[in-house]
N, C-alpha and C positions, 0 to 999 in steps of 0.2 A: 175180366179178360186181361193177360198180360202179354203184350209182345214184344221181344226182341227187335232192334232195327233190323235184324237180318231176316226176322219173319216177315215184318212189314211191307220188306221189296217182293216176298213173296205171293203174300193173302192179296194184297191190294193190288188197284186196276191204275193204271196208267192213263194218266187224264191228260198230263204236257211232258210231250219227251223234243228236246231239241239237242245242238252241238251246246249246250249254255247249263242246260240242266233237265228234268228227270222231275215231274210230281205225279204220287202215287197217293193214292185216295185209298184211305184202310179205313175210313167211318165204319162203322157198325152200331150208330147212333143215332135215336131217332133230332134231336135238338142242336147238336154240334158237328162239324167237318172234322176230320184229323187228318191231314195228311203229311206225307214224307218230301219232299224235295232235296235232289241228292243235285247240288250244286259243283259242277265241274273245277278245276284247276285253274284259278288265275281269272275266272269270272264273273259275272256279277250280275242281277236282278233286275227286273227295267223299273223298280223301284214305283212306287204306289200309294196310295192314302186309299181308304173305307170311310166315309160318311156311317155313321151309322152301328159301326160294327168294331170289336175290338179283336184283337186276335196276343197269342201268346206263343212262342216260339222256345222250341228243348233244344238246344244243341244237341246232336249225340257224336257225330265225327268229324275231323278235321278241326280248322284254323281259321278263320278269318277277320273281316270288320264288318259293323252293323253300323249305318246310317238312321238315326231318327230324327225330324226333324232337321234341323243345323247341328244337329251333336253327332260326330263318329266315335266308334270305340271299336276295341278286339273281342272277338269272343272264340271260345273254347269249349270243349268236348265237357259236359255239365253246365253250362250256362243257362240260363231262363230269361226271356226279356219278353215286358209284358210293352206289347202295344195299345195305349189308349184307341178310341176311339178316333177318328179324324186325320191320326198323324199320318205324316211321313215316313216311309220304311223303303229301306232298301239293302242290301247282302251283297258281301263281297267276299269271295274267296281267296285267300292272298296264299295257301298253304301251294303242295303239291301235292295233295290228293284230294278226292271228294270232301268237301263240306256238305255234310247229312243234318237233318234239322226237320222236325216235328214240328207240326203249326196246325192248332188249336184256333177253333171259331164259330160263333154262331152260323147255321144256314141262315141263308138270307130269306129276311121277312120274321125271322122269329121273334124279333124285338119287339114288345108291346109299347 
């Protein structure tokens, strides 16, 4: 299966929509989440850690910075950044348009 970000807002169901940001659940997986989270202008994430779980985030649109941990940095349209298990994460929009971003992760309880 291949899809476009522009399909993604399409196929997929709306699971968190607020004035902050937009996440759309396009799984069609039995073992893994995928969903889209379309990050508003000038925003940011209320930032999180997973016991247990790792997760992996695609850039696809916009500009911003990523918090892991005590480390920030920028990231950009093709970026990939793998979140270990445990850490700290959090997203910041800094552009003027949507920050879109794919984020990959086990369903919960899959882990043996």
């Amino acid at each position: 299966m291949k899809f476009a970000i522009d399909e993604f807002e399409k196929v997929g169901k709306i699971v968190k929509q607020s004035d902050v940001y937009t996440v759309i659940d396009v799984s069609k997986l039995e073992h893994l989440n995928v969903s889209l989270t379309i990050l508003h202008p000038r925003k940011e994430t209320g930032g999180h850690s997973h016991e247990g779980a790792e997760e992996v985030y695609n850039f696809a649109e916009g500009e911003g910075k990523m918090k892991l941990d005590d480390r920030e940095f920028a990231v950009k349209r093709g970026d990939i950044v793998i979140i270990p298990d445990g850490m700290f994460h959090k997203v910041f929009n800094t552009g003027k348009t949507d920050l879109k971003f794919v984020c990959v992760f086990e369903k919960y309880g899959e882990r043996k």
